[in-house]
C-alpha positions in Angstrom: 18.2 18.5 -19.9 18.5 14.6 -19.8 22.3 14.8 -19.2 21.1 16.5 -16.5 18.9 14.2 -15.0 21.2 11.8 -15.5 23.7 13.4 -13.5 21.3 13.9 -10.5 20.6 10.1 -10.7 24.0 9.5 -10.4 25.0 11.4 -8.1 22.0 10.1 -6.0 22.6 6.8 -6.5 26.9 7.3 -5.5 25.5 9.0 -2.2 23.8 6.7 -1.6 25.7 3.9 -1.9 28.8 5.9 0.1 26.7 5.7 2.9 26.1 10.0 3.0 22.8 9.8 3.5 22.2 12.6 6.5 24.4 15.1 4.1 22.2 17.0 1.3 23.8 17.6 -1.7 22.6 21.0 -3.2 20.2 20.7 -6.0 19.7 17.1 -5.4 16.8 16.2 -2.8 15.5 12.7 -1.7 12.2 14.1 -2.1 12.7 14.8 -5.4 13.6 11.4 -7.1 10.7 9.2 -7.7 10.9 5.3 -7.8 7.8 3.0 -8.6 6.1 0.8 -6.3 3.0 -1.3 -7.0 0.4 -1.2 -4.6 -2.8 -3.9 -4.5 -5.7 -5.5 -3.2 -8.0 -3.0 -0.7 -6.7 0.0 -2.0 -8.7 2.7 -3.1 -6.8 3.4 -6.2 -4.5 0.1 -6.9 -1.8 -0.1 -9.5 1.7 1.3 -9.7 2.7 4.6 -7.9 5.4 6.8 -8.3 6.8 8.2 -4.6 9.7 9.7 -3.3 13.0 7.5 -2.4 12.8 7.4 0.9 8.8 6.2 1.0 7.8 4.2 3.8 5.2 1.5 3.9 2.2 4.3 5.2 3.4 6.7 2.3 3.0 4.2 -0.2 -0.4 3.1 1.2 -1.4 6.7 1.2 0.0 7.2 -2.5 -2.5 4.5 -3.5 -5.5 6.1 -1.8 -5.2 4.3 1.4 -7.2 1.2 2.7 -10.4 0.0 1.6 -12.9 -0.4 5.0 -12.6 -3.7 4.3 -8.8 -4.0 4.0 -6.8 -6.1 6.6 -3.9 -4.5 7.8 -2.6 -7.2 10.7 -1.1 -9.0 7.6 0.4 -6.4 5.1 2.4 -8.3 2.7 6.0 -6.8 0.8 7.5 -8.4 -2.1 11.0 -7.3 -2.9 13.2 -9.2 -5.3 11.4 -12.8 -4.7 11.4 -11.9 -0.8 8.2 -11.6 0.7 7.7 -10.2 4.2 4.4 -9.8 6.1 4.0 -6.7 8.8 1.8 -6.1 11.5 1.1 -2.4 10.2 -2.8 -2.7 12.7 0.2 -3.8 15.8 1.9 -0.4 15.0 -0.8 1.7 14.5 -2.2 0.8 18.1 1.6 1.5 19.3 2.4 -2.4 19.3 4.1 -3.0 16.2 7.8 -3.5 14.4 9.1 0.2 13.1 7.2 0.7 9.8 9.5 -0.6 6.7 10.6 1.6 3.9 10.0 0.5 0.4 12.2 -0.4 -2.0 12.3 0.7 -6.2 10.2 -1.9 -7.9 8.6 -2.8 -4.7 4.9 -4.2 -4.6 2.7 -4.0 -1.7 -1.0 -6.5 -0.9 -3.8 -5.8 1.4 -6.4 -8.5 1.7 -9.6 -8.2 2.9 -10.5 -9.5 6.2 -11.1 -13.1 6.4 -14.9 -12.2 7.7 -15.8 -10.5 4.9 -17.3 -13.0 3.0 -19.4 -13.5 5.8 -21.1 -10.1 5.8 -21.9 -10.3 2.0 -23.4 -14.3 2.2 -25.9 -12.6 5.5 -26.4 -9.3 2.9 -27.7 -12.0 0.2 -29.9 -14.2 2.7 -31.6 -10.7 4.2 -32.2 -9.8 0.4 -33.8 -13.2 -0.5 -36.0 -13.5 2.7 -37.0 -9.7 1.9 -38.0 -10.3 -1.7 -39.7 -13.3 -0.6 -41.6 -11.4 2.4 -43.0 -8.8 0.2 -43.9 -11.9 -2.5 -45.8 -13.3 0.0 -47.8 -10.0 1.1 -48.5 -9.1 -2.6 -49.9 -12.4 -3.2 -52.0 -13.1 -0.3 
């Protein structure tokens, strides 16, 4: 049974590199080889994935649960081999944006949070404080 995974590995990875890609090979199926990717930041379930081959940058998203609310995705950022690339994935989904990249094996994948955020949770803290201190004041008077 491993020789036989083997073989399909192989014999993915030859047509692949031969340039074959639009022929289908019978028993052997894109969809069927996984590679790993490493998704993180405002994910809902961050970590390393396994997805098909021919995963795209939405697929492995999606494989890690998909974007927090809070998750920026004007700045996506893609490490490959040492090479990091940023993508506009918020430009493509409002029909603006580059193509969306595939992933690459070993690939890993950061969403940040918006730079605002911050913001939200320091006016969350005051609002608690002047509440706490409102009904304080009431009690005590």
């Amino acid at each position: 049974m491993k020789r036989q995974a083997l073989l399909l590995l192989v014999s993915a990875a030859l047509v692949r590199a031969s340039g074959l890609e639009g022929y289908t090979v019978p028993g052997l199926d894109d969809r069927e080889i996984l590679m790993s990717i490493h998704v993180w930041g405002e994910v809902a379930t961050p970590g390393t994935h396994l997805v098909p081959l021919s995963c795209d940058l939405i697929a492995g998203i999606s494989a890690a649960g998909g974007p927090t609310s809070t998750a920026s995705l004007s700045d996506v950022r893609i490490v490959v081999d040492s090479t990091e690339t940023v993508y506009d994935l918020e430009g493509f989904l409002e029909g603006e944006g580059a193509p969306v990249p595939d992933l690459q094996p070993g690939a890993t994948v950061y969403l940040r949070a918006r730079r605002y955020e911050w913001w939200k949770d320091a006016v969350d803290f005051a609002y608690k404080i002047i509440v706490t201190a409102n009904i304080l004041w009431v009690i005590l008077e």
